[in-house]
C-alpha positions as CSV (number, residue, x, y, z in Angstrom):
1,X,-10.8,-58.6,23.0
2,X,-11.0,-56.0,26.3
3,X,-9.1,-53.1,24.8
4,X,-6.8,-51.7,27.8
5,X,-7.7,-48.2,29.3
6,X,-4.8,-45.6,27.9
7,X,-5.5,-47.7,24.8
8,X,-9.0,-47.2,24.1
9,X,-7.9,-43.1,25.0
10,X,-5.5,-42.9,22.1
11,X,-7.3,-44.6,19.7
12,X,-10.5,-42.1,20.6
13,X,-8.0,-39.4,20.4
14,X,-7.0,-40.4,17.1
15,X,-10.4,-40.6,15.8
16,X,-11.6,-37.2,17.0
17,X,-8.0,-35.3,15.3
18,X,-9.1,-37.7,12.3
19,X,-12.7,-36.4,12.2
20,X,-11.1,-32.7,12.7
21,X,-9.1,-33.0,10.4
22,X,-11.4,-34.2,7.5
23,X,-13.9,-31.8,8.6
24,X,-11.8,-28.8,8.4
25,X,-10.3,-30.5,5.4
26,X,-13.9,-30.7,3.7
27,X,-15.0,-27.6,5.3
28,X,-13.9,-25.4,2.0
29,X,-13.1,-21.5,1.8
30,X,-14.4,-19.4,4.4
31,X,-14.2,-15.0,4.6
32,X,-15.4,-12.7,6.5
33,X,-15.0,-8.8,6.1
34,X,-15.7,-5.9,8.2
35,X,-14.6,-1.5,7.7
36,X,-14.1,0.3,11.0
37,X,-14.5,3.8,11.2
38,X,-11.4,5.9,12.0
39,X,-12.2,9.2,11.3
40,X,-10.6,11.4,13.9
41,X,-12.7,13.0,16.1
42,X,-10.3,15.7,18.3
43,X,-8.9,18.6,16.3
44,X,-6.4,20.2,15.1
45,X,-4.4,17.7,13.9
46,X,-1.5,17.7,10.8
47,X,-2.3,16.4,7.5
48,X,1.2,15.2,6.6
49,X,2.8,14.7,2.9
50,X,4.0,18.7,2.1
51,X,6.7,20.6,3.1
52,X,4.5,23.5,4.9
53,X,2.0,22.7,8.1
54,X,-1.5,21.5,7.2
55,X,-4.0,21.8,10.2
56,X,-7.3,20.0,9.8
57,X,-10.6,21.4,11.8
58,X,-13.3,19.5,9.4
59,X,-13.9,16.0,7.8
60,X,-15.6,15.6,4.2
61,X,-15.9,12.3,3.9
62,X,-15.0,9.5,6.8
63,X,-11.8,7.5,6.8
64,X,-11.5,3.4,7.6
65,X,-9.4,0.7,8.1
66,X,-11.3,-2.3,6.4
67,X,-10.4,-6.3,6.4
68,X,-11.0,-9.3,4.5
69,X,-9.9,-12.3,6.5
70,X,-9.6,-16.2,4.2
71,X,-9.3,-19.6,6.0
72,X,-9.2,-22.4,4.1
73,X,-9.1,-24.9,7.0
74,X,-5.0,-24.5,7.0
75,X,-4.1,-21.3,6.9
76,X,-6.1,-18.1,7.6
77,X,-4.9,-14.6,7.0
78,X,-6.0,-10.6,6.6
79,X,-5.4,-8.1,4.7
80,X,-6.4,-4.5,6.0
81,X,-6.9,-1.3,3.7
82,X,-6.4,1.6,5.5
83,X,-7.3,5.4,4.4
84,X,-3.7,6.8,5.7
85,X,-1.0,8.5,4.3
86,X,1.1,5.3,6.0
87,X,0.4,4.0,9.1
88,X,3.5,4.4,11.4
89,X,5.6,0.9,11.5
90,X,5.4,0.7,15.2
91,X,1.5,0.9,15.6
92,X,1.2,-1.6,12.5
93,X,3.1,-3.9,14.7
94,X,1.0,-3.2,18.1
95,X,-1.4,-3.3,15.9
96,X,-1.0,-7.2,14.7
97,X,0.2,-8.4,17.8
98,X,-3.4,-7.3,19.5
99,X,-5.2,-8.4,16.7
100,X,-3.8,-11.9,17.0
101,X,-4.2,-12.3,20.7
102,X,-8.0,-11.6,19.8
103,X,-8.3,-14.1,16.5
104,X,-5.4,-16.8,16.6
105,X,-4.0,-15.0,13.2
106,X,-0.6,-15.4,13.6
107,X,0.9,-11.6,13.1
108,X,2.9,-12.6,9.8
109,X,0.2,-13.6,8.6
110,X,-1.7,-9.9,8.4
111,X,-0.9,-7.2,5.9
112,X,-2.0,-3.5,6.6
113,X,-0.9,-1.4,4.1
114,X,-2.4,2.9,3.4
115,X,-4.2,3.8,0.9
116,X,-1.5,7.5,0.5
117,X,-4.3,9.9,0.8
118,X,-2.7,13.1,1.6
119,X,-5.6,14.3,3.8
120,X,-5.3,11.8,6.5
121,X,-3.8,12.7,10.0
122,X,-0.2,11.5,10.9
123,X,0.0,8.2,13.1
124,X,3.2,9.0,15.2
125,X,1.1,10.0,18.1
126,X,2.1,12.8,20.5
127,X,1.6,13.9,24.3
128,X,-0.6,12.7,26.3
129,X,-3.8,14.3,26.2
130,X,-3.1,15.7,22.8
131,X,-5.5,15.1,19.6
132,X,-2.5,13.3,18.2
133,X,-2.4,10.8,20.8
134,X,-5.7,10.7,21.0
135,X,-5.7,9.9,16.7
136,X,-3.1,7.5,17.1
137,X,-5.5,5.5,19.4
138,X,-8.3,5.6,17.6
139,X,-6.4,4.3,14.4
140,X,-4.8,1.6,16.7
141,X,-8.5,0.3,17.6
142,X,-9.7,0.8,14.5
143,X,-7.0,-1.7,12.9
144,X,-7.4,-4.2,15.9
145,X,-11.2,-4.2,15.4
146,X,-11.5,-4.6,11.5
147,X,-9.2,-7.5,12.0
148,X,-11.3,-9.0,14.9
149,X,-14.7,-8.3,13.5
150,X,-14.1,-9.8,9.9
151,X,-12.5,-13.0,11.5
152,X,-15.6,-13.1,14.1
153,X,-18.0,-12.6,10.8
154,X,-16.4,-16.0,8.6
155,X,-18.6,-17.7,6.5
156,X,-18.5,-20.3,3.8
157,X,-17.4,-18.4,0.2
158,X,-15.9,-18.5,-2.9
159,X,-13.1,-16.2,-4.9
160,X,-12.2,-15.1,-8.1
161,X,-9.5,-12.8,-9.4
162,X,-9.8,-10.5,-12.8
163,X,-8.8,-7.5,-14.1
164,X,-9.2,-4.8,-16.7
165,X,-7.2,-1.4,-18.2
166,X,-7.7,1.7,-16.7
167,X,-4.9,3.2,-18.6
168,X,-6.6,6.9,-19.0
169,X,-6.2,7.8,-15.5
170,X,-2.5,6.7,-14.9
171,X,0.7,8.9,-15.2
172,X,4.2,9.1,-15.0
173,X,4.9,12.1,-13.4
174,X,8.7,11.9,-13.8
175,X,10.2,13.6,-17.2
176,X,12.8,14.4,-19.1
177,X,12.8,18.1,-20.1
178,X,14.1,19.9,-23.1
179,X,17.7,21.3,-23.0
180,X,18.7,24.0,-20.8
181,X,14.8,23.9,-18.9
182,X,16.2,21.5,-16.1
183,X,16.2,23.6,-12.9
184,X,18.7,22.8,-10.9
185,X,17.8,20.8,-7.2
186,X,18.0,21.2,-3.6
187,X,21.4,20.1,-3.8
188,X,22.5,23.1,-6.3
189,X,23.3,20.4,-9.1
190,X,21.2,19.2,-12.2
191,X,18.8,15.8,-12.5
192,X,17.9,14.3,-15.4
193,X,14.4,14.3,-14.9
194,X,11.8,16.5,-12.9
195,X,9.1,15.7,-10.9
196,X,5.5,17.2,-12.2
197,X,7.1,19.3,-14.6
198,X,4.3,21.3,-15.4
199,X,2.0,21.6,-18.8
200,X,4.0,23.3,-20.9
201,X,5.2,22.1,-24.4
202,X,8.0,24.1,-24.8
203,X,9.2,22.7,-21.5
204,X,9.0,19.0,-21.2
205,X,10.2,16.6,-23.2
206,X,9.1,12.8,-22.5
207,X,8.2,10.9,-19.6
208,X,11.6,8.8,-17.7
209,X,8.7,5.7,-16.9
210,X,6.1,3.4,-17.6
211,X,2.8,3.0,-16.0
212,X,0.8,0.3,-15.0
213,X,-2.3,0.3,-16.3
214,X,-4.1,-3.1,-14.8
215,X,-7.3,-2.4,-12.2
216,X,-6.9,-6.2,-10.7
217,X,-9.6,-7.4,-7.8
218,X,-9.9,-10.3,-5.9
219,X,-14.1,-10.7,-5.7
220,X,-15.2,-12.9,-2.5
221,X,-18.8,-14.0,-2.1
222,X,-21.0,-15.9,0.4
223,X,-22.2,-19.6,0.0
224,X,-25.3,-18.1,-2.0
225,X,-23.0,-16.2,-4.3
226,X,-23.6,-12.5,-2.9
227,X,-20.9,-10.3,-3.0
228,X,-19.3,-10.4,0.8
229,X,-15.8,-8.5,-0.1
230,X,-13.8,-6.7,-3.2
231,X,-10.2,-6.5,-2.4
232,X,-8.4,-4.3,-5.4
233,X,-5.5,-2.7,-5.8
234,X,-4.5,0.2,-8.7
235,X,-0.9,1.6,-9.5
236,X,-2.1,5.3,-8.9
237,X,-1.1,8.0,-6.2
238,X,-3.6,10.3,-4.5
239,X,-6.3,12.6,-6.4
240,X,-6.2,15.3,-4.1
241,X,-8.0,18.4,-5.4
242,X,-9.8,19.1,-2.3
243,X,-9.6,22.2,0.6
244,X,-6.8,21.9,2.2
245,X,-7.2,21.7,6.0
246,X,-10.0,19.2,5.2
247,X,-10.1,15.4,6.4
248,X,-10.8,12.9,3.3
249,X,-9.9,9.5,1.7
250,X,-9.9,10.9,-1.5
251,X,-10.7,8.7,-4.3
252,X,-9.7,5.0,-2.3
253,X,-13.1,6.2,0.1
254,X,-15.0,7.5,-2.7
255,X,-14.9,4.1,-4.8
256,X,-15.3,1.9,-1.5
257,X,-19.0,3.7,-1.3
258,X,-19.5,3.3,-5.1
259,X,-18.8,-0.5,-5.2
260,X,-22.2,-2.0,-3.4
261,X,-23.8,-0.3,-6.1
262,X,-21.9,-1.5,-9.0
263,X,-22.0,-5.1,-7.6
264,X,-25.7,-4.8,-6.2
265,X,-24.6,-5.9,-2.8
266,X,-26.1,-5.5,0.8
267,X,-25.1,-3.6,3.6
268,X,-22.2,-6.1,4.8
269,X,-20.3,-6.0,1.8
270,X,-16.8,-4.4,2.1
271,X,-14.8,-2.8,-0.7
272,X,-11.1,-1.6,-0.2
273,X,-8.7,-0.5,-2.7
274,X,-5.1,-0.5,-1.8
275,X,-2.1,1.9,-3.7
276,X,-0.3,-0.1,-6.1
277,X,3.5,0.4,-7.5
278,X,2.5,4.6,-7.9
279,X,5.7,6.4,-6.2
280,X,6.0,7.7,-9.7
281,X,2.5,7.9,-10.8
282,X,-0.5,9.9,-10.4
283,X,-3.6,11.5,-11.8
284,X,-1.7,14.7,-14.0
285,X,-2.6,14.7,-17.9
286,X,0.7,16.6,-18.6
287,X,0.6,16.8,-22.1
288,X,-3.0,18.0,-21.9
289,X,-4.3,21.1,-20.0
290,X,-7.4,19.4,-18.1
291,X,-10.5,22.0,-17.4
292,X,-10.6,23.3,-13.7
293,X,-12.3,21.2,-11.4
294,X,-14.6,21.8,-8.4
295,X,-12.9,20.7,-5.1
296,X,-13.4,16.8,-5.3
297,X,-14.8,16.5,-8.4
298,X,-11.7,15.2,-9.9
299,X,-11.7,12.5,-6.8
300,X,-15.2,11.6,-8.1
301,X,-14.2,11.3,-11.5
302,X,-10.9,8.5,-10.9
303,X,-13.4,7.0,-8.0
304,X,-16.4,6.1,-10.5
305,X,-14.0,5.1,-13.5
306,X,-12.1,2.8,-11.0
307,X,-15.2,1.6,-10.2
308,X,-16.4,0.9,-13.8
309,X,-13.3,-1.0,-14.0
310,X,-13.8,-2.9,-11.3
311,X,-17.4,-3.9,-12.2
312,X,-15.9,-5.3,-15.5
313,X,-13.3,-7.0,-13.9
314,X,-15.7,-9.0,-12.1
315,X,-17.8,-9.6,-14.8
316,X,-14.9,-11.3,-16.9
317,X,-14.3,-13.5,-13.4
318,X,-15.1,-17.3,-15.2
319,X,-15.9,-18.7,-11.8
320,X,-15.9,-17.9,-8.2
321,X,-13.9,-21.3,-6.6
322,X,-14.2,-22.2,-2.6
323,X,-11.4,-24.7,-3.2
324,X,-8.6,-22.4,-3.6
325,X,-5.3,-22.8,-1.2
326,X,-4.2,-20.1,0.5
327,X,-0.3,-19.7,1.8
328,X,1.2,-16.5,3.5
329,X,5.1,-16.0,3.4
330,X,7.0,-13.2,5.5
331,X,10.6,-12.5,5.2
332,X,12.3,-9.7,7.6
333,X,14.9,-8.3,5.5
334,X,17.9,-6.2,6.4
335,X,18.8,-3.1,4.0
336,X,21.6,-0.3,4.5
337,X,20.2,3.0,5.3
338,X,21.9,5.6,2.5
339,X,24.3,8.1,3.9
340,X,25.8,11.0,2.4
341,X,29.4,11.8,1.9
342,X,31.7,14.1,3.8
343,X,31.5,16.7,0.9
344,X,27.6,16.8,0.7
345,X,26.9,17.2,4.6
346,X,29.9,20.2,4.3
347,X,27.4,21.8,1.6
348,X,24.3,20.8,3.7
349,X,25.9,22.8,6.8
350,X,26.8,25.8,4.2
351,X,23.4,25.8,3.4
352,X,21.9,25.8,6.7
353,X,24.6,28.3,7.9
354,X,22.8,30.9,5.7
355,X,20.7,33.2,7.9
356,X,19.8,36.2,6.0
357,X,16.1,36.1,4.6
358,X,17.8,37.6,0.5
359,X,20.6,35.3,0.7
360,X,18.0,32.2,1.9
361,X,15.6,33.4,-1.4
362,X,18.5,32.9,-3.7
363,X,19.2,29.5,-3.0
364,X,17.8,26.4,-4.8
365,X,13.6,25.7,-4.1
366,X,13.7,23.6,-0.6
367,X,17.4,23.7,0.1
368,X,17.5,24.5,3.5
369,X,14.7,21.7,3.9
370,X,16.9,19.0,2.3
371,X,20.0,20.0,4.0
372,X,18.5,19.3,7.4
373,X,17.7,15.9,5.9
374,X,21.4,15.3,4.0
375,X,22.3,16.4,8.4
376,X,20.2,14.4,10.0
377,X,21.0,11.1,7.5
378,X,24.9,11.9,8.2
379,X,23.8,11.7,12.4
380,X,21.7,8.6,12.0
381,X,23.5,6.0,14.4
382,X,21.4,2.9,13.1
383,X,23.5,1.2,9.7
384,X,20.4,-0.7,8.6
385,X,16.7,-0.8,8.7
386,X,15.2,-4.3,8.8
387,X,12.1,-4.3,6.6
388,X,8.8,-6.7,6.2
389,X,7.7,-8.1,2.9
390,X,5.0,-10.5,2.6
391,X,3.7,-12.3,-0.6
392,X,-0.1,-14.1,-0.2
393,X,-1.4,-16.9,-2.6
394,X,-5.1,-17.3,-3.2
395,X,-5.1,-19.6,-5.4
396,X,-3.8,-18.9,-8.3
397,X,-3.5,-15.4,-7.7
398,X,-0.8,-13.6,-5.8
399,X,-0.6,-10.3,-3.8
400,X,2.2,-9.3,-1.9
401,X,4.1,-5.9,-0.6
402,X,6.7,-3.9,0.5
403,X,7.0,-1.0,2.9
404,X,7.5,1.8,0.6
405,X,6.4,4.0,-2.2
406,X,7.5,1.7,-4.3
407,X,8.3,3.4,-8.1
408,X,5.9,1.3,-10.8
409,X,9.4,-0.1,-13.0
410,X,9.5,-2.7,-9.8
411,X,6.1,-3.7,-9.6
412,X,5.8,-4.3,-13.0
413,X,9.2,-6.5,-13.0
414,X,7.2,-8.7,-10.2
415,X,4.4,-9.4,-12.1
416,X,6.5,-10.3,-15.3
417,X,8.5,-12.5,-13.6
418,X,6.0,-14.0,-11.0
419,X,5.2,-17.7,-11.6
420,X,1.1,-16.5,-10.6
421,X,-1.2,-16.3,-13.4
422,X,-1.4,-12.6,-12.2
423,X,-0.2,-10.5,-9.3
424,X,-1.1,-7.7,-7.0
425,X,1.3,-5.5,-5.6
426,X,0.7,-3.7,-2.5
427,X,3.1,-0.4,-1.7
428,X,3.1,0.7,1.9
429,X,2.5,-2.3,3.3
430,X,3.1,-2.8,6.9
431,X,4.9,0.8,6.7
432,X,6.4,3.6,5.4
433,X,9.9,4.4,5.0
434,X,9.8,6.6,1.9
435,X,10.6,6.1,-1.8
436,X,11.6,3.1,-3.5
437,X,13.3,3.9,-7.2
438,X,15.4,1.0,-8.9
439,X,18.9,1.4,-10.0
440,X,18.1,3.2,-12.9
441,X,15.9,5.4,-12.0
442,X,18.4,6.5,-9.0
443,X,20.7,7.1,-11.9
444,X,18.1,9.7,-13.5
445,X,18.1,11.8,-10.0
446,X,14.8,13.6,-9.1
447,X,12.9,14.1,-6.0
448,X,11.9,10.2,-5.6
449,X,15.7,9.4,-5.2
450,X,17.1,12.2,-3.1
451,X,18.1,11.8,0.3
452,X,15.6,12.6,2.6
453,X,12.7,11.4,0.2
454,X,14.5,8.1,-0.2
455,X,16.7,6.5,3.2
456,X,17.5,3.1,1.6
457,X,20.8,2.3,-0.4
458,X,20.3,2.4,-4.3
459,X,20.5,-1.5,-4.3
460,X,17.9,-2.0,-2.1
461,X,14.8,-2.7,-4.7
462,X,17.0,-5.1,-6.2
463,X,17.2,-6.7,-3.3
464,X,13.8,-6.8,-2.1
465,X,12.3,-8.2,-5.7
466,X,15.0,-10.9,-5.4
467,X,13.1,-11.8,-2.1
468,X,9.7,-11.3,-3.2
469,X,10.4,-13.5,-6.3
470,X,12.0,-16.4,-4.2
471,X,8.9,-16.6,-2.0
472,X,6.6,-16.2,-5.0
473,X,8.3,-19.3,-6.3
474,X,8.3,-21.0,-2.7
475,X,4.2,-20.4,-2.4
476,X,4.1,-21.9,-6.3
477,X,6.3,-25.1,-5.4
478,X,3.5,-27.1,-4.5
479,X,1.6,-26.6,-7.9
480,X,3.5,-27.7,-11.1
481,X,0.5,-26.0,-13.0
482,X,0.7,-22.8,-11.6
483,X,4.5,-22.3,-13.3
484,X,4.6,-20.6,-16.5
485,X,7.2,-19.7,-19.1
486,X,9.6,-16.7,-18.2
């Protein structure tokens, strides 16, 4: 029998989606990876993160925005590492929307989150002609490109997850202190805890935290099983400990140039290491007095022990798999911006009212800084900020993030209660919008909770894990045996 015209179309039609399908289908886990230079190249520019100006004239070591890319014939994503204190919302956004008009990825499904080194130049930009604007395109092209080169570089591979204690170099750098050693704040009244409260036993009492002590990686590697990528993330702040003025990635660069070595891979291969759940953590021994350092050797010293860490995670990796599924979730979610009451912008304007240089010494440390902020909250017309967070599945590993400095009590409640065998979690991803502290830790006071360091309402990390959790469990559905017992 003659099959008709339109017929004979269809049915050839159907065959070639069939074929497409089944050879995508069969086609297994492909990557790609690629690290852009963005090391800015016009001076002088600001190294954000203090409260005093911090002009940069010279570069130590290069900064980079570096991508991993996974297709599994369904769903393709990225994931971009980038050496910044935290990339400005708005050019993250640009950012993705330019990267998917080159690639195809949609834009929620690509996380850029910074690394927090403190010696990194702002992203807001500036006037034209100015080496801030001239930064702020640099980093913009730099993101695009590390997204377009590691999706133009994918390749058959495999992935496994691991990971292995790195307590020693982890801290919770909020404490209570002994009675009557609390000074007061910026605010003229008394916290609970202090911030780096110093070395000195007669002072501090116990830390107000926990820390989270897992280096976790996700290894990639080509068809021939050569490392192509190490994606890792660690729940520690900055090193610092170099000049200031001085342009570096601290110890995030320093173990992305140790890793080839460690893994004995080629030129192409791409390790990144993104900040964990640290808005409360960093690198301070306080109940030991550490000897001086030279200017990066401390960096050096976190860098290579991260690395050791890493190498060891991968070795306890039982298999590298090419048959994982991948699934990317993104929820935009609305939180109330934190404003301050009637009597605490009347002491702010009391505060800011005082002129004379004796009276200004005899105020609390940074008071006239924070009572610009308690000001400026008070003035703020917007109610709400609407925030991304994202959660990725790779099998039966998970990663996902939030837009903050996120303090480590939360992350560590997400990978308790995560139905993943184990969990990443990314902080200043896709932003920055200050600190994140959960209800308690807001009811402790201390510089991660007041206004101007945080912007959110107290409730909002309990709102945010709620989401994170129900989308954790949404990329879990489709496999029974990934649930496990809470």
């Amino acid at each position: 029998m003659k099959i008709p015209l339109l017929s004979a179309s269809l049915v050839a039609l159907f065959v070639v989606v069939l074929c497409t399908g089944l050879a995508r289908e069969r086609s297994g886990l492909r990557a790609g990876a690629a690290a852009i230079d963005v090391t800015p190249e016009v001076f002088p520019l600001n190294l954000p993160g203090g409260f005093s100006a911090n002009l940069s004239d010279t570069v130590h070591d290069p900064l980079h925005a570096r991508a991993l890319v996974l297709d599994d014939g369904e769903t393709t994503l990225s994931m971009v590492v980038v050496d910044n204190l935290g990339v400005a919302p708005d050019l993250i956004v640009e950012a993705k929307q330019l990267a998917s008009e080159r690639t195809g990825i949609p834009v929620d499904r690509i996380l850029v989150s910074s690394t927090h080194t403190h010696s990194a130049p702002g992203s807001g930009g500036g006037p034209e002609g100015s080496p801030q604007a001239a930064y702020r395109e640099k980093l913009l092209g730099g993101i695009v490109e590390s997204i377009v080169q590691a999706h133009a570089s994918l390749r058959p591979a495999s992935v496994g997850a691991g990971g292995h204690p790195l307590p020693e170099e982890v801290f919770n750098r909020r404490w209570f202190l002994k009675e009557g050693k609390m000074p007061p704040n910026p605010f003229g009244g008394m916290d609970q805890v202090k911030m780096n409260p110093g070395t000195n036993p007669d002072t501090i009492d116990r830390p107000a935290g926990p820390t989270d002590p897992d280096f976790l990686v996700l290894s990639v590697q080509d068809a021939k099983r050569r490392p192509l990528a190490l994606y890792a993330s660690y729940a520690l702040h900055y090193v610092g400990g170099g000049p200031r003025g001085q342009v570096s990635a601290d110890y995030f660069g320093e173990f992305a140039r140790l890793m080839p070595s460690r893994l004995r891979a080629d030129e192409d291969f791409v390790a990144m290491l993104a900040n964990g759940a640290s808005g409360d953590i960093n690198n301070i021994p306080f109940t030991v007095t550490r000897p001086p350092r030279a200017p990066y050797e401390q960096i050096r010293v976190v860098a290579g022990k991260a690395a050791d860490a890493a190498w060891l995670a991968h070795r306890e990796i039982e298999q590298h798999r090419t048959d994982v599924p991948l699934g990317m979730l993104e929820r935009q979610v609305e939180l109330r911006y934190r404003r301050p009451s009637e009597e605490d912008v009347a002491a702010a304007r009391e505060v800011l009212a005082v002129k004379k240089e004796e009276e200004v010494e005899k105020l609390p440390r940074l008071a006239q800084h924070y009572a610009a902020r308690v000001v400026a909250a008070a003035n703020r017309e917007e109610e709400t900020l609407t925030v991304p967070v994202q959660a990725i599945r790779v099998g039966d590993l998970a990663i996902c993030g939030m837009p903050f400095e996120v303090l480590v009590e939360i992350g560590l409640e997400i990978r308790e209660k995560s139905p993943f065998a184990e969990t990443m979690f990314i902080g200043l991803a896709n932003g920055r919008h200050g600190y994140l502290p959960d209800p308690k830790q807001h009811e402790l006071g201390g510089y991660e909770t007041w206004i101007g360091t945080n912007s959110v309402a107290e409730d909002s990390s309990v709102i945010l894990t709620k989401h994170l959790l129900e989308m954790l469990d949404e990329l879990a559905s489709s496999d029974p045996a990934l649930a496990k017992v809470r």
